[in-house]
C-alpha positions, 0 to 999 in steps of 0.5 A: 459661704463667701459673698463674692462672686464667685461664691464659694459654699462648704456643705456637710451632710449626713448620710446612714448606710445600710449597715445603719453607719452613719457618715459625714461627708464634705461638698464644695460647692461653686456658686455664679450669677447666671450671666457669668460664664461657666467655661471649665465645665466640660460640654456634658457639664458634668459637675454641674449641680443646677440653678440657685436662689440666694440672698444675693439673687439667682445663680449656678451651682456647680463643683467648686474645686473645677473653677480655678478661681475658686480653687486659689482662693481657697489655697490662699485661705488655708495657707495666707503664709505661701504666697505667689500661688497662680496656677492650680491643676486636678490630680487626676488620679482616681483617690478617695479624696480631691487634689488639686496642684498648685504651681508644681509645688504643692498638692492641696487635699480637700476630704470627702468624708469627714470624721470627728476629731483628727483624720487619719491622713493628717494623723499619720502624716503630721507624725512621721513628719515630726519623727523626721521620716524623709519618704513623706511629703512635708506638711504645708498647712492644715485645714480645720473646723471646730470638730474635724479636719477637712484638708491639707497641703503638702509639698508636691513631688514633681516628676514623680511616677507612681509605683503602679506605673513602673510597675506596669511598664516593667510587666509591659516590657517583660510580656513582649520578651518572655523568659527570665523576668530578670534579663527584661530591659524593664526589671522593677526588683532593683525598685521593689528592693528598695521599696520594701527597705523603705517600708520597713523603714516607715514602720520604724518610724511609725512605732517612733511616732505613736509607740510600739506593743506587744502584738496580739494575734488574737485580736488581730485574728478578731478584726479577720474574723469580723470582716469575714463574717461580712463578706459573701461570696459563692467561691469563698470557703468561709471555714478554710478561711476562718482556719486559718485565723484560728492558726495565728490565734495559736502563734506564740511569737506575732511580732509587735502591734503598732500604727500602721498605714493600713491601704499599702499597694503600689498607687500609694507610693511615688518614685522620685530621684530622692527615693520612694515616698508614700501617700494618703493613710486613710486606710481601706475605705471600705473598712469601718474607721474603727477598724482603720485606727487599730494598731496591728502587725507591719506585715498587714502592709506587707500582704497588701503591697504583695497584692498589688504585685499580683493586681499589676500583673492582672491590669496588664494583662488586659492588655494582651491578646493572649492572656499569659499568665504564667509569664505574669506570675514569673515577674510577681514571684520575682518582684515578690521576694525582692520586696520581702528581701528588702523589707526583712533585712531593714525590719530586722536590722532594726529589729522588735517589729517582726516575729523572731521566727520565720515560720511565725512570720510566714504564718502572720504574713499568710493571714494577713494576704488572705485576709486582704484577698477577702476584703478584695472580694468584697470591694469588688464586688461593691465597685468593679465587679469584673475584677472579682476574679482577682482575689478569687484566683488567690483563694487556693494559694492562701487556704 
């Protein structure tokens, strides 16, 4: 805790779920004498934590990264090398951690949960830097304890636009027209073309990163079986399901194992002038970090970026007054196979990532989408139950 006012205070706190798991997490609170004003609050006060006494007398404590004093001063603390820092702003996005921009330059990430040794984030991202992957944000500075990583500082891409958001405009456009998703003044293959050349693109440069092994579809097909057996949920047929797990056991040819980003969809990635950039490598938040730091086959990301495709077109249509999902399943099939254009030219190109067969690429790419739509349901059911239905409705396909 520093002894200035406003004081800034760093709590960890241990928690044990359900399942008998026990987390760390990471709070940042902000602490003033209740004569000083608490201005960026908003009128419900949310972030508000409540009244203090301290060796230093009373005080308010609230959450630290909303004060934009605060806020600086901790950037200052973790990067002293990058001076005349004066302005800070929150992302704004919904993300798994906070993030704070400084000057349009910088994106500061403070963790919420904490794990021993190296995060993922910094992980991944420290090397794919290192390999010289030009579709991450450079690496500004790092922000360590004795046992973990609690944060770090990137460069900020200004003038970026998230890929759920072109995503949704092109879906917007192409429902107010109809017909061929190709003749829309908002066609987004041209960009899911691209995006799939730069994932492959960032597999390469992941197995360059941390190596490349053979691929174990047995263990892979272990992880599914894993998570299944979690995962409950009166429209999901646990043995077609599990069948199909028992089919990638018996390819011969998986394609290689390696480092992964393990939660790819289209709020991870940004489109800027300089091409597609990719973010936050955390991994499933709701899957054990054991799990997260396995190596496993590149078209684990694949099956989670073709998802996203189908939850755009779900999302958009909310927006409708007629529900027109045939209309939105035309634009996913369209945007679909223009990624797997993109990513399977660029893959085998470069070549030992992928199956060497298309039917054992399509069967490990199968498995991977179901495996994914089963992790859905059990995300949304934890968290936004009304979209249950989404993974749902992918069960039929799949199995």
């Amino acid at each position: 805790m520093s002894s200035e006012w406003p004081a800034l205070l760093r709590v960890e706190a241990d928690t044990v779920l359900d399942n008998d798991v026990q987390e760390r997490y990471q709070v940042l609170i902000g602490l003033r004498p209740p004569s000083s004003p608490v201005t960026f609050l908003d009128e419900s006060a949310e972030g508000g934590i409540g009244e203090f006494e301290t060796e230093n007398g009373p005080c308010y404590g609230y959450e630290a990264l909303r004060d934009p004093e605060l806020a600086l001063r901790l950037f200052k603390m973790i990067a002293p090398h990058v001076e005349n820092v004066q302005r800070v702003r929150p992302m704004g996005a919904e993300q798994s951690n906070t993030s704070l921009i400084y000057d349009e330059r910088f994106v500061l990430k403070v963790l919420r949960r904490l794990t021993e040794g190296r995060s993922l984030e910094l992980e991944m991202t420290s090397a794919l830097n290192k390999v010289g992957f030009p579709h991450v944000a450079e690496l500004v500075a790092e922000w360590r304890s004795e046992t973990s990583d609690l944060g770090l500082i990137e460069q900020f891409l200004a003038g970026g636009v998230e890929g759920r958001a072109l995503a949704i405009t092109s879906l917007r456009d192409y429902f107010r027209h109809g017909g061929d998703p190709a003749d829309a003044g908002g066609d987004f293959a041209a960009e899911a073309e691209r995006l799939g050349k730069m994932t492959a693109e960032m597999h390469i440069a992941l197995a360059q990163g941390f190596g490349i092994g053979p691929g174990d579809a047995g263990a892979w097909a272990d992880v599914m079986d894993a998570q299944l057996a979690r995962i409950s949920h009166p429209g999901l047929d646990k043995a077609a399901a599990a069948k199909v797990f028992q089919d990638l056991r018996r390819i011969s040819d998986p394609g290689a194992s390696l480092r992964v980003h393990g939660d790819f969809h289209l709020g991870q990635i940004v489109r800027s002038d300089e091409g597609w950039f990719v973010f936050d490598f955390e991994g499933e938040p709701a899957r054990p970090l054991g799990e997260r730091r396995l190596t496993s086959s590149p078209l684990k990301d694949v099956a989670g970026m073709l998802r996203s495709f189908r939850y755009a077109v779900w999302s958009t249509m909310d927006e409708q007054e007629h529900r027109p999902l045939d209309l939105g399943t035309r634009w996913e099939e369209r945007n679909r196979q223009a990624f797997l254009d993109g990513y399977v030219a660029a893959a085998y190109q470069e070549g030992g990532i992928l199956p060497g067969d298309t039917a054992s690429l399509s069967m490990v790419l199968k498995a991977f989408e179901l495996d994914k739509a089963i992790y859905e349901i059990g995300y949304e059911m934890a968290h936004r139950p009304d979209w249950v239905e989404i993974p749902l409705e992918a069960l039929p396909r799949l199995l």
